[in-house]
C-alpha positions in Angstrom: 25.5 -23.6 -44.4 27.5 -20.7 -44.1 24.4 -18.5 -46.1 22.3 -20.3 -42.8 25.0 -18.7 -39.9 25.1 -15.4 -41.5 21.4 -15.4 -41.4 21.1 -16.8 -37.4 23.9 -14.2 -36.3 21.9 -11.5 -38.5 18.3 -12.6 -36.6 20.2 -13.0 -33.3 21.9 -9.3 -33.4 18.5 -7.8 -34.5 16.1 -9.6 -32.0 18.6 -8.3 -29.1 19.0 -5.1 -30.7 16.8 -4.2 -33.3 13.6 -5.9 -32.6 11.3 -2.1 -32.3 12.5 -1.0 -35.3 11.3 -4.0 -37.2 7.6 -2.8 -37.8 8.6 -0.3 -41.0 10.8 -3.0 -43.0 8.1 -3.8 -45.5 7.1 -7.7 -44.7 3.7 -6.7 -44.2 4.0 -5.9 -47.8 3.9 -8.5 -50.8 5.7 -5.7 -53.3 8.2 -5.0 -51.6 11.5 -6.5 -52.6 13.5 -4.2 -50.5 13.4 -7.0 -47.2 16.4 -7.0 -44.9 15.7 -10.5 -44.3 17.4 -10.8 -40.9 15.2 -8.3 -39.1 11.9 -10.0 -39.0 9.9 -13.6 -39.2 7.6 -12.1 -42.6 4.4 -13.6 -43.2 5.8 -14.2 -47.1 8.2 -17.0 -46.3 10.7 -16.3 -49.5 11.5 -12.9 -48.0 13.1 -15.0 -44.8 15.8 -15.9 -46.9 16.2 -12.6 -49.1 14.2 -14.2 -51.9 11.4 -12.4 -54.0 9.6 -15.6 -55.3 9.2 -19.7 -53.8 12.4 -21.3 -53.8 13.1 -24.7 -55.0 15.7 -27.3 -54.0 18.5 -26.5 -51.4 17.0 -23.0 -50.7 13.4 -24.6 -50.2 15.3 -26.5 -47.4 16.9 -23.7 -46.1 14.0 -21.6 -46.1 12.1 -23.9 -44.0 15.8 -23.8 -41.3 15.3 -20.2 -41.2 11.7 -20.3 -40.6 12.2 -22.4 -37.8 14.8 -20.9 -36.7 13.6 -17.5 -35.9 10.4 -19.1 -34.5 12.5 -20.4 -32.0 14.6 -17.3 -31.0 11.5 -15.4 -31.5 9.6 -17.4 -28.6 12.4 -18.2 -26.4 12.3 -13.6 -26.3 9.0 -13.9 -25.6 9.1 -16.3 -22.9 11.9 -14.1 -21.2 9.5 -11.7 -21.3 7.6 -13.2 -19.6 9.8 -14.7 -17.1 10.7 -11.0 -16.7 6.9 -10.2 -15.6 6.6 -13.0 -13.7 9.4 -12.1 -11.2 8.4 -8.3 -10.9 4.9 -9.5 -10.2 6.4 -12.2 -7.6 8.0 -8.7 -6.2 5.5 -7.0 -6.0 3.6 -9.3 -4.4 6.2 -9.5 -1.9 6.2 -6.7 -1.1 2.5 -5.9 -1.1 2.2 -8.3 1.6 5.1 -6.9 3.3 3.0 -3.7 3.3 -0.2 -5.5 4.7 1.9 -7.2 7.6 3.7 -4.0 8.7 0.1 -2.0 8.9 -1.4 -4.8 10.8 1.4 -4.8 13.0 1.6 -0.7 13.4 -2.8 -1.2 14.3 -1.2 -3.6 17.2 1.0 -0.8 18.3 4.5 -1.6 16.8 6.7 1.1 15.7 5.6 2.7 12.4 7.9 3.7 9.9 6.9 8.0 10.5 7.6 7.3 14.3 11.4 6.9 16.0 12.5 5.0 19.4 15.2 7.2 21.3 18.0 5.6 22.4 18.8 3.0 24.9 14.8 2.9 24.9 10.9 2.5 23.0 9.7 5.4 23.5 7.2 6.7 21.0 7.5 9.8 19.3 5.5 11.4 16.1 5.7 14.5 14.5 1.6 15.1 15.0 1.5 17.0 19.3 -1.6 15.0 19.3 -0.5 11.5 18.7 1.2 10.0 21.8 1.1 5.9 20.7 0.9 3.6 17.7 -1.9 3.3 16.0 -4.1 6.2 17.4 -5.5 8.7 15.4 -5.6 12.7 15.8 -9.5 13.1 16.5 -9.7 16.6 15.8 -8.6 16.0 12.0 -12.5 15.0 11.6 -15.5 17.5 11.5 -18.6 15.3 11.9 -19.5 14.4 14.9 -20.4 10.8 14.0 -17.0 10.7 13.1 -15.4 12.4 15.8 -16.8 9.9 18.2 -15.9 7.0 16.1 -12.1 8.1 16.3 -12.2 9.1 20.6 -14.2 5.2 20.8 -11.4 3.4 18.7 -8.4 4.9 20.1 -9.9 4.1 23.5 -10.0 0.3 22.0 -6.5 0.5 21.2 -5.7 2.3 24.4 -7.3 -0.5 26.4 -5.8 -3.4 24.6 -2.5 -2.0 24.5 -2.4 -1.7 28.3 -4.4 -5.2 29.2 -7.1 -2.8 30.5 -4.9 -1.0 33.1 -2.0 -3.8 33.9 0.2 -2.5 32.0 0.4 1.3 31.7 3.6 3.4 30.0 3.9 7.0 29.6 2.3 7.2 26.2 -0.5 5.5 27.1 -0.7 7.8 30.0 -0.5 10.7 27.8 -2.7 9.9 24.9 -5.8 8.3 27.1 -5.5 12.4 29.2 -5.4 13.8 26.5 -8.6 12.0 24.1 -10.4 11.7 27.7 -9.9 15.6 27.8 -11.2 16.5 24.6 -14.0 14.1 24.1 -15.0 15.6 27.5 -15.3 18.6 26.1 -17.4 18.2 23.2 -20.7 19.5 23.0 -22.7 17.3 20.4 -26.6 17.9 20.2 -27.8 19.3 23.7 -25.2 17.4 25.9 -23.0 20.0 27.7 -19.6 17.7 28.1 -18.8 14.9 30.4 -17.7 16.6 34.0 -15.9 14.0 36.4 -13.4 14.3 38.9 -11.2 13.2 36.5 -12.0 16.3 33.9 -10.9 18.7 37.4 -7.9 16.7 38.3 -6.1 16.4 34.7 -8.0 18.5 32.1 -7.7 21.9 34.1 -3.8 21.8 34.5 -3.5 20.5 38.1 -2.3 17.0 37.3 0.3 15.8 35.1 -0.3 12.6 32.7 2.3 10.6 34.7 1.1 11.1 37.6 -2.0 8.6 37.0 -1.3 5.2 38.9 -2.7 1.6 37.5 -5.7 1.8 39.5 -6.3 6.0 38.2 -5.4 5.0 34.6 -8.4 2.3 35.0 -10.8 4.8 36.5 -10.0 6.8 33.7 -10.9 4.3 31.2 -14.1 4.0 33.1 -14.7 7.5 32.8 -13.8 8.1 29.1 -16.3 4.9 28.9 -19.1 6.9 30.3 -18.3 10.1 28.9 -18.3 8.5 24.9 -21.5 6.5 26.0 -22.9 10.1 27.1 -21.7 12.0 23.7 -23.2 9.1 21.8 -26.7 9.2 23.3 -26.9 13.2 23.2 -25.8 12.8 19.1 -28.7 10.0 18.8 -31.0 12.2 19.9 -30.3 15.5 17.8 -30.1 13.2 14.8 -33.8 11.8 16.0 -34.8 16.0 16.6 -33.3 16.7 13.0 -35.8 13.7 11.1 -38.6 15.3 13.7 -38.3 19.0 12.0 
């Protein structure tokens, strides 16, 4: 019995301890007499117990104890293990989805994490001059024109949901629908030469402010940028149908 303890607190101390230093201790090897028997379950069962050759008797017994006693310690590791994994996968799960929610919520025009409210209020604020709202993008970070009308058409999505089609109209959205109205009007894809309104004289040329636009301005606006994309779009169909012509 007490031969049986030493060897359990030996197995215990090395499987918290010692366990990666196992590998070299020569159980993989039959010759080799030299076996710390406490450091490792070997494949030769006599070297569990510190014995070179079968035992017999008493120490057959006891063999067979030890044998199934590091089993047990030896799966109970592994099965913290994998407890272990378990959890950090349940974490990162967490906070995976955490991720997904908070970027669905930012494309809805909440508060992302690179923008900051002032005090006392929401107001919007972003390190890009260009960027006036959640979930917009800066157009003129893309080169194609395919692309370039793609971004101007879905931030005048967002633009448009976010103020319930003109009902309800803030200073951002004041300031980033000017502004994208501006430059998409300004564009010249294939042969089209812009989109000129009223609107492009009144606010693109510096004689109206964003915040000036009423409710019923901001909608005519929409209207026009409406137009204007619609425009852009046709005169980029058509050089692309010129292009295949050549």
């Amino acid at each position: 019995m007490k031969k049986l303890k030493s060897i359990f607190c030996g197995v215990l101390v090395a499987l918290v301890v010692c366990v990666p230093a196992v590998a070299d201790n020569g159980c993989e090897n039959d010759d080799n007499d030299a076996i710390v028997a406490e450091l490792a379950l070997c494949s030769t069962h006599a070297y569990n117990i510190g014995k070179t050759e079968n035992p017999t008797g008493a120490d057959k017994e006891l063999m067979r104890d030890v044998i199934a006693m590091k089993t047990t310690l030896i799966t109970q590791q592994m099965y913290r293990q994998y407890e272990q994994m378990e959890s950090m996968l349940r974490r990162l799960k967490t906070q995976l989805e955490k991720a997904v929610l908070t970027t669905g919520l930012e494309a809805k025009g909440a508060s992302s994490s690179g923008s900051s409210s002032s005090s006392g209020g929401s107001s919007f604020k972003s390190d890009d001059r260009n960027i006036h709202m959640a979930g917009v993008k800066n157009c003129l970070n893309y080169y194609q024109d395919s692309e370039i009308l793609k971004c101007y058409e879905d931030n005048l999505n967002m633009i448009v949901n976010m103020s319930g089609n003109g009902d309800s109209v803030s200073s951002e959205l004041k300031k980033q629908l000017v502004q994208d109205f501006c430059k998409l009007a300004g564009q010249n894809i294939g042969e089209g030469k812009g989109c000129s309104t009223d609107n492009w004289n009144n606010y693109c040329n510096g004689n109206e402010k964003a915040q000036t636009l009423d409710k019923k301005q901001f909608r005519n606006m929409i209207d026009d940028m409406r137009a204007c994309l619609q425009n852009q779009y046709r005169a980029y169909n058509n050089s692309q149908k010129q292009m295949k012509k050549q």
